[in-house]
N, C-alpha and C positions, 0 to 999 in steps of 0.2 A: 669263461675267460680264456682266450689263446694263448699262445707260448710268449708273446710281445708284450705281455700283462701282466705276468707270472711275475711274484717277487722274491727277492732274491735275497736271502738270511745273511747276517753276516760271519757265520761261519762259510758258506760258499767264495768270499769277498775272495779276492787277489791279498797275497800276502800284505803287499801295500797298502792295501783297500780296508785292512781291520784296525780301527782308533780305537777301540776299545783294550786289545792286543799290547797296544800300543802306549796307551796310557797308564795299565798295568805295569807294564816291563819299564816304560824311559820318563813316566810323569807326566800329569797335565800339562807342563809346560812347553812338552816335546812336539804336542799337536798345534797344528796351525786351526783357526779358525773354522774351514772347512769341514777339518777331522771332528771336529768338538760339536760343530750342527750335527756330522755326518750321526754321531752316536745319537742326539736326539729325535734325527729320525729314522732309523733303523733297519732302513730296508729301502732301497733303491729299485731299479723294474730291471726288467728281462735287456737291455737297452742301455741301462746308464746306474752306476753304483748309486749310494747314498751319497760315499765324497763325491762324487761327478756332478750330482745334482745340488748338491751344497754349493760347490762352487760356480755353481750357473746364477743360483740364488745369489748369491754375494756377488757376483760380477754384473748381474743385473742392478744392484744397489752401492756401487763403484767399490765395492769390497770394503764398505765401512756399517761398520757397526751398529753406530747410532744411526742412520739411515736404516737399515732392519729394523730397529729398536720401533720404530715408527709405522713398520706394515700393520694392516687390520688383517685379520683374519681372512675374511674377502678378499685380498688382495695375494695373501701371499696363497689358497688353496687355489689363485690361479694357475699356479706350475703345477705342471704335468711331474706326477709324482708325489703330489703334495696337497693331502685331503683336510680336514677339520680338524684334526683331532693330532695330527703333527705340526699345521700352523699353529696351534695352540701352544705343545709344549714348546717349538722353539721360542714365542711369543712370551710363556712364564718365563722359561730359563732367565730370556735378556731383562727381564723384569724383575728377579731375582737377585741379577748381577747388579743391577743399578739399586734397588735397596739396600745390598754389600755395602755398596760406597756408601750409602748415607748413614749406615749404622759405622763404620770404619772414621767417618767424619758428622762425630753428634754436632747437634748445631749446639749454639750457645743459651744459656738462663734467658741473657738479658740479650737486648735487639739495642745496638747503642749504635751499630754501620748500617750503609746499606747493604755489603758483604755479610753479616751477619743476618738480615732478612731474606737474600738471597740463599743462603745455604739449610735455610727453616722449611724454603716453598721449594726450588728448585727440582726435588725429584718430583714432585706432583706436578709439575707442566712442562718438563723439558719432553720430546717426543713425542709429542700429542699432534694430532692431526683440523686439529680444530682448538676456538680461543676460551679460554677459562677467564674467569676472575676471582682472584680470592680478595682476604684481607686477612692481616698477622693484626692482632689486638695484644695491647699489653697496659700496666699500670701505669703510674707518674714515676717509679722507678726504672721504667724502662724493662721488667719485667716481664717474659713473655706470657700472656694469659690463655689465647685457644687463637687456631688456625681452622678458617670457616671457607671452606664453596661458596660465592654468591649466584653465578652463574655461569652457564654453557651455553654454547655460541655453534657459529659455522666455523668456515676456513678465517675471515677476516674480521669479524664480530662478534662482539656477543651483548647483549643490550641487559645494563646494569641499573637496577632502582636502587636509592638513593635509602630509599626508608626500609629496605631490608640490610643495606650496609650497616645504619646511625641504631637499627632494630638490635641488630646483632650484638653490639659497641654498648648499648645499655644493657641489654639482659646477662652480659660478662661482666659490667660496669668497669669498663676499661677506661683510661682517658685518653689511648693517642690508639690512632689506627693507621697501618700499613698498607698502599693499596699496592695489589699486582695482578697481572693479566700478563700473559703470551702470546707473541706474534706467531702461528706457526708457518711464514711466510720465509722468516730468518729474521728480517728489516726490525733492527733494533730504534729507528726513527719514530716516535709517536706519532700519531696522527691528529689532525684539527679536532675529529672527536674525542681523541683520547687527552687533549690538553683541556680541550669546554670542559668535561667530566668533569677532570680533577680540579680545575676552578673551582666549578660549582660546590663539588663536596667540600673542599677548603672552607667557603663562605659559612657553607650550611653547617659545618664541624665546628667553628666559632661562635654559632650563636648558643650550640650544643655544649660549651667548652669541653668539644672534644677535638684534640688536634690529630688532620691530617700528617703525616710524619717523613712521607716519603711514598712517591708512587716508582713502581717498579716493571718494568718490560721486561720479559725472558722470551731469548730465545736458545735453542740448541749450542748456541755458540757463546753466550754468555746474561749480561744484563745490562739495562740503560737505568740510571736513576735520576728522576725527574730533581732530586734533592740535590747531588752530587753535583747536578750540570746546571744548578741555579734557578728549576723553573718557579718555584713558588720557594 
């Protein structure tokens, strides 16, 4: 290894340069962003601190947050400085933080909005790089029963069978089911597929008398509710 390789502890750091210091003395709150990566990754190169390289990383993904929250592994041990095994921890941390919130904000018993379905699924597909689908199942009381995966997808699809949905909806013995999927594109607009789908499941949930309740879009910026806007 040369001198340009060499890593550099952050006792070595520029006075300015130690969040850890930092965070001790004036409080998590005192650190900017930067600082609070910079402690997760712990050690910057002979060349460029930890915070210098933190904030190349954040300015690379316009200094926002949930845009990181969304790197793969792959992508982020692309920076120079930044191997497997620290894209990982900053990868938990933000993973961490976004469970905070959903434990800070329990969802609800019963599913009686579409806000209220929304805030059941929402940490399990907001930042995802690719489309999911679930379904939220609940009783005739509107009662929530279990939150089930049906499928994973690419960037803009992901292709949904009907008899693993209506499968799922009886062996819960639920009577109404919630569908949701995310765009990770942003475009909270459905698509001609994604309107056929929910048709169809509609139909096929009547003959089942189990009702379709409400189809749901997520993306990072919020949700569309096919209920809300009148589609079925």
């Amino acid at each position: 290894m040369n001198n340009y390789d060499t890593k550099i502890g952050i006792k070595a750091w520029a006075e300015e340069d130690r969040p850890r210091e930092k965070l001790g003395t004036q409080g998590r709150r005192a650190l900017s962003d930067a600082e609070l990566i910079a402690i997760l990754i712990g050690s910057g190169s002979r060349n460029e601190t930890a915070v210098e390289l933190s904030r190349r990383i954040l300015h690379h993904y316009d200094n926002d947050l949930n845009k990181l929250g969304k790197a793969s592994i792959a992508e982020l041990s692309n920076f120079k400085g930044i191997g497997e095994a620290k894209a990982i921890s900053i990868i938990a941390a933000l993973e961490i933080g976004r469970r905070r919130d959903d434990t800070e904000n329990p969802a609800p018993e019963y599913i009686s909005t579409s806000r209220d379905a929304y805030n059941l699924i929402k940490r399990h597909l907001v930042d995802l790089n690719h489309e999911e689908f679930w379904i939220l199942l609940t009783g005739r009381s509107q009662k929530f029963i279990a939150r089930e995966l049906v499928s994973k997808g690419g960037l803009s699809a992901t292709i949904v069978d009907p008899k693993i949905i209506f499968g799922l909806a009886l062996q819960h013995q639920a009577s109404n089911i919630f569908l949701v999927h995310n765009h990770p594109s942003g475009n909270l607009k459905p698509s001609n597929e994604d309107l056929h789908l929910t048709k169809k499941l509609v139909e096929a949930g009547r003959l089942l008398d189990i009702r379709i309740m409400d189809h749901l879009i997520i993306t990072n910026g919020g949700f569309y509710s096919f209920a809300d806007e009148g589609v079925f």
